[in-house]
Backbone as JSON, one array per atom type, in Angstrom:
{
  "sequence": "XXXXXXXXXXXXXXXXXXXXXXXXXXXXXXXXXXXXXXXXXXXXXXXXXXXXXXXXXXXXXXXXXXXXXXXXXXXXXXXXXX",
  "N": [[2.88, -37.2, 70.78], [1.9, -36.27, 67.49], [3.2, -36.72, 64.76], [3.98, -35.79, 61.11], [6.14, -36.01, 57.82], [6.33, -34.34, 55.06], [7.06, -32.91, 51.66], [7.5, -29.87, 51.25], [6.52, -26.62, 49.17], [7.91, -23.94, 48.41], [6.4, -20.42, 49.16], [5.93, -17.63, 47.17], [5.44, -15.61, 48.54], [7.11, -16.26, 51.0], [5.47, -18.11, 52.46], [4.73, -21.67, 53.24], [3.68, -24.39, 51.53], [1.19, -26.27, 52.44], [-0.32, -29.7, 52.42], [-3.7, -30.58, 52.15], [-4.24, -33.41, 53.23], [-2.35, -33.88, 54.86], [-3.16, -31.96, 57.12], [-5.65, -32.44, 57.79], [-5.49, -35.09, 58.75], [-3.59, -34.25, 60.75], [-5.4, -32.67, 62.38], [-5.73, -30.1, 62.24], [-6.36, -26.63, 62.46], [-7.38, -23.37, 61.48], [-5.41, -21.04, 62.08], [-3.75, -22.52, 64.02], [-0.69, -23.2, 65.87], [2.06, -25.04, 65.41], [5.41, -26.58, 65.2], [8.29, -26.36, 63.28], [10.25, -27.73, 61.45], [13.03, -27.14, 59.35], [14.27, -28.32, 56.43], [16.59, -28.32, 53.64], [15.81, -29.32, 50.25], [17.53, -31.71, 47.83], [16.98, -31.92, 44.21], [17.0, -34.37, 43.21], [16.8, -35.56, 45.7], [13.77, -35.87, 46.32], [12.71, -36.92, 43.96], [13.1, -39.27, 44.91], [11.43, -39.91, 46.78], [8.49, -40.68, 48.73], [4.65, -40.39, 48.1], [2.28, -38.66, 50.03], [0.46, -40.9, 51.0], [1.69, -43.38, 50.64], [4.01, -43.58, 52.36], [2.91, -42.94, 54.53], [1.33, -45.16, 54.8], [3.24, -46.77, 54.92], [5.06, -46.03, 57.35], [3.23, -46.82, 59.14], [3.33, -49.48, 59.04], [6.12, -50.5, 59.6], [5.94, -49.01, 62.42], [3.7, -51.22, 63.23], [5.48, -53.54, 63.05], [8.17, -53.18, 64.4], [6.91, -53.0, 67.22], [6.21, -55.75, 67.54], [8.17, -57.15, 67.98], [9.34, -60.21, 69.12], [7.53, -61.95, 68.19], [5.5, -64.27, 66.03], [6.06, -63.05, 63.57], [4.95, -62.81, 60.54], [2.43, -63.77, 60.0], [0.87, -62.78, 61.64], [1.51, -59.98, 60.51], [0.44, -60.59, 57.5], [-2.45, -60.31, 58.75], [-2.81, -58.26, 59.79], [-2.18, -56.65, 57.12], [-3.51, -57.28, 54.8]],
  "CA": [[2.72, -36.13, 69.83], [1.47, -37.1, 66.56], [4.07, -35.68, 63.35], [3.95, -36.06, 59.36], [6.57, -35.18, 57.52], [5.95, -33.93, 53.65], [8.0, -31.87, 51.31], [6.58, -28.48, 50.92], [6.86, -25.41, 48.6], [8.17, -22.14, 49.37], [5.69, -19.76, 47.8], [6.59, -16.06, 46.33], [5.35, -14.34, 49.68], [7.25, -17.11, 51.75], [5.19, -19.31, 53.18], [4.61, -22.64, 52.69], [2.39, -25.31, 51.33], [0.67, -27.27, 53.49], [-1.59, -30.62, 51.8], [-4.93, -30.91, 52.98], [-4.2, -34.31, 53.91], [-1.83, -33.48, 56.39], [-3.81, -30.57, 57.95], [-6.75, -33.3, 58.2], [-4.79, -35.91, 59.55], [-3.29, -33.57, 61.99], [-6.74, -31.99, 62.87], [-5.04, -28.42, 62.27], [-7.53, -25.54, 62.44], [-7.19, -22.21, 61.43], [-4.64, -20.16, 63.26], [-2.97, -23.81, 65.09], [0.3, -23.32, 65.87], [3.21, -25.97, 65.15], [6.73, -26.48, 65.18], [8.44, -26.76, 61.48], [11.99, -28.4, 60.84], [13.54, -27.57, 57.61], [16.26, -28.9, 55.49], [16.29, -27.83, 52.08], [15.75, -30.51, 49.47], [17.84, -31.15, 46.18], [16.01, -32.47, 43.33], [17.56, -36.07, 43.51], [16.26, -36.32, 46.73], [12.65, -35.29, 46.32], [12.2, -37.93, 43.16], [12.76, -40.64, 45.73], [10.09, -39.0, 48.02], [7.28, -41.57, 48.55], [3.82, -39.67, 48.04], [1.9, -38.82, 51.62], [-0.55, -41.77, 51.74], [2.38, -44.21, 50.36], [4.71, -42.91, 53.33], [1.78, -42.62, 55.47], [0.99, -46.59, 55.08], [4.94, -47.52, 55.07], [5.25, -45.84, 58.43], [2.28, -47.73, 60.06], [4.04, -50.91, 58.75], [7.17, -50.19, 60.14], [5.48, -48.86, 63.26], [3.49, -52.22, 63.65], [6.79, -54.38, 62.97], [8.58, -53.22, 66.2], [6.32, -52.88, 68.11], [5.9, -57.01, 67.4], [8.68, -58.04, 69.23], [9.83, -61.75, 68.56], [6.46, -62.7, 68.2], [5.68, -64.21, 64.67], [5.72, -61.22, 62.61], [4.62, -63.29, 59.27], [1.03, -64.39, 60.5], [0.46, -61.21, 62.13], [1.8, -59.15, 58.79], [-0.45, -61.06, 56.48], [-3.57, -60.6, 58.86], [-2.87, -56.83, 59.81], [-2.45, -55.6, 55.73], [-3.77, -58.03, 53.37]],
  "C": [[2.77, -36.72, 68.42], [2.4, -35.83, 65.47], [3.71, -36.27, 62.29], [5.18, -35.16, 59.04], [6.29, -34.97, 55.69], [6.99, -32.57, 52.95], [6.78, -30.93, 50.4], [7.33, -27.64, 49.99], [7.01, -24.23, 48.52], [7.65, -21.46, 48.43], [6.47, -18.35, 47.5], [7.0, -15.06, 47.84], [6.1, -14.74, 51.07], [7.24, -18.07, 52.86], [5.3, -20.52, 52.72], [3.7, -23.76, 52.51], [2.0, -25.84, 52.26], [-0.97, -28.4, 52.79], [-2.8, -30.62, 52.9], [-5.06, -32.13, 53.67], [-3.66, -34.67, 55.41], [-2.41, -32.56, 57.25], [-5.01, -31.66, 58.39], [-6.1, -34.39, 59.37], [-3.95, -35.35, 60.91], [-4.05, -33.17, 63.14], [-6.39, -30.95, 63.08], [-6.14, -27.73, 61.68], [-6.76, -24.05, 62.44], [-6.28, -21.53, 62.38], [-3.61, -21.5, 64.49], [-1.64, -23.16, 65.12], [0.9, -24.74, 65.58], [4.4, -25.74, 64.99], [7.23, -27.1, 63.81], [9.82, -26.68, 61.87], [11.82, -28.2, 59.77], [14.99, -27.82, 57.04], [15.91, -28.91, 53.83], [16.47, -29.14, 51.21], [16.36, -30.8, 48.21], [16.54, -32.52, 45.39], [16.11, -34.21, 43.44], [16.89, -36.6, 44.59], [14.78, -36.46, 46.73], [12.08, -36.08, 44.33], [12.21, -39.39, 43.64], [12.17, -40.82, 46.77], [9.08, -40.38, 47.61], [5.92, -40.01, 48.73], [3.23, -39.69, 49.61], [1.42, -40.39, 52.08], [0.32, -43.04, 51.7], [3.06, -43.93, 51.65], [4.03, -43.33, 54.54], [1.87, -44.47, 55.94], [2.52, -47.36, 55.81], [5.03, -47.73, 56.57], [4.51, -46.42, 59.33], [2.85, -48.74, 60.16], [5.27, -51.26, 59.06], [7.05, -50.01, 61.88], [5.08, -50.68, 64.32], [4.75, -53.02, 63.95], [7.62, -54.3, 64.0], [8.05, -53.56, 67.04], [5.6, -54.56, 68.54], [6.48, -57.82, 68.81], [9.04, -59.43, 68.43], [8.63, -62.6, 67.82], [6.64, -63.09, 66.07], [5.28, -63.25, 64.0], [5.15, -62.05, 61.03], [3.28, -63.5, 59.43], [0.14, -63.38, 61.06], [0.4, -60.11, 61.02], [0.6, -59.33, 58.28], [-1.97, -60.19, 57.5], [-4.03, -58.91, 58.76], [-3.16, -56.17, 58.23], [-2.14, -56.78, 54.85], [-4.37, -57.27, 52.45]]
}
């Protein structure tokens, strides 16, 4: 099951935002259902928010890096995201 997580904005009528990036990257269509975790955010925390696509990349790179194993992770690094 494929997740993103992103900090959203609770509007007037209270729903909430949702970026087009994530709705793409999800492949969410009109009327989709999903399951939403929330935890309210203070300001402090949400200025050390990485932006989606920053986040987005981190987590691949993090992703890859386990998923290495002992193997040389330096030679592999470089070739994966130069």
């Amino acid at each position: 099951m494929k997740t993103e997580e992103y900090i959203a904005e609770v509007m007037p009528d209270g729903h909430l935002s949702l970026p087009e990036a994530v709705a793409k990257d999800l492949d969410l269509k009109p009327h989709a259902k999903v399951r939403v975790m929330i935890e309210k955010v203070g300001e402090e925390k949400e200025i050390h928010k990485l932006p989606y696509e920053a986040r987005k990349k981190a987590l691949a790179i993090k992703e890859f890096i386990v998923d290495m194993g002992p193997e040389d992770l330096s030679e592999k690094f470089r070739e994966k995201y130069k």
